[in-house]
N, C-alpha and C positions, 0 to 999 in steps of 0.2 A: 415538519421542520422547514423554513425557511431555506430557500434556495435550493429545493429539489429540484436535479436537473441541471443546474444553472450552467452553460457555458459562459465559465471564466472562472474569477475569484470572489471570495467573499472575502469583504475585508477585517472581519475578526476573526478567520479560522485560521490557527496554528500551521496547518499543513501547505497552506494557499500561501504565506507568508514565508514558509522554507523553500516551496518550487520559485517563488520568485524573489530570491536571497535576500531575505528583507531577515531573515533567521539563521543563522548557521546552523550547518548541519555539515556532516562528513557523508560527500556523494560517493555514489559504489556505482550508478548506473542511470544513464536518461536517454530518453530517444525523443522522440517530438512531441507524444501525447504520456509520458511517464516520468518518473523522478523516482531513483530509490537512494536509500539512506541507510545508515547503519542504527539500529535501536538504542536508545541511552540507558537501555536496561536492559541487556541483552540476556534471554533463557537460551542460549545456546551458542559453539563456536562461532559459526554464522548466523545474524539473523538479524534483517535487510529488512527497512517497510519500503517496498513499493506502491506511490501516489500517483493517480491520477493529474494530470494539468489542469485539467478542467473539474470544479467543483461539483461533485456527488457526495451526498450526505452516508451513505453506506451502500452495501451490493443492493440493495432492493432497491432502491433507489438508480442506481446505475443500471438493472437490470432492464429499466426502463427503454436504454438506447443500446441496443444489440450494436451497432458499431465502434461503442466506448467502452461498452464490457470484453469485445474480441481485442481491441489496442491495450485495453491490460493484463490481458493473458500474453499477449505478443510481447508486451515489457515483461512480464515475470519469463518469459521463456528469454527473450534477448537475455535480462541478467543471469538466468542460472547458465546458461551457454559462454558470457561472458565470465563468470568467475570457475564454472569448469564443475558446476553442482551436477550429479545425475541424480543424486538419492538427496532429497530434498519436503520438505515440507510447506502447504502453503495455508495459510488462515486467515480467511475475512469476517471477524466478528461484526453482528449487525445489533446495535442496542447495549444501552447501559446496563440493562441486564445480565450479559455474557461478556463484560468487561471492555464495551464499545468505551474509547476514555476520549477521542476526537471526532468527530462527525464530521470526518473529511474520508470517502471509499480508498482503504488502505488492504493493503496484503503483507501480512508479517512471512517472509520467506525465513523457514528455518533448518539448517544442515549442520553437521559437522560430528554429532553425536545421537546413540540410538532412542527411536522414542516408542512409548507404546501406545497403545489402543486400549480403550479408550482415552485422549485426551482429558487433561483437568482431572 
């Protein structure tokens, strides 16, 4: 995919266009390298995509820069610390296959209600 890697934006991805409010969205939480958001289809009381600033096409792809992949663990911990989450859920789909619907590296943070195991 185009623009693996890319430090910055891509200028047709959905997600690149909400971190730099060119899209509304309802923020929950941002530190310098993250942006989260509330989902417009929420499966759960809580549940928050945290994005990357910087354009990664999904975790494999992010997995690429061990410094970008630790600053988005560091946002999904900042936000469950900010909103006071301990028992919480988190999911980075990779591929249209297993319901990747943007190709922008997202993490669906999900609380509020019990889930089980197996997922899906």
């Amino acid at each position: 995919m185009p623009g693996r890697g890319y430090l910055g934006v891509m200028p047709d991805c959905l997600f690149c266009k909400i971190v730099a409010g060119e899209i509304p969205s309802t923020k929950v939480y941002e530190d310098e390298h993250s942006y989260a958001f509330r989902d417009l289809n929420p499966q759960a009381p809580t549940h928050v995509l945290i994005v990357t600033r910087d354009h990664f096409s999904d975790v494999a792809d992010l997995g690429g820069d061990a410094a970008a992949s630790a600053r988005l663990l560091a946002g999904i911990r900042g936000l469950a610390r900010q909103e006071g989450l301990t028992d919480f859920r988190t999911v980075l789909n990779t591929g249209a296959g297993v319901g990747q619907s943007v190709f922008h590296v997202h993490a669906h943070v999900l609380a509020g209600r019990p889930m089980g195991w197996p997922p899906g």
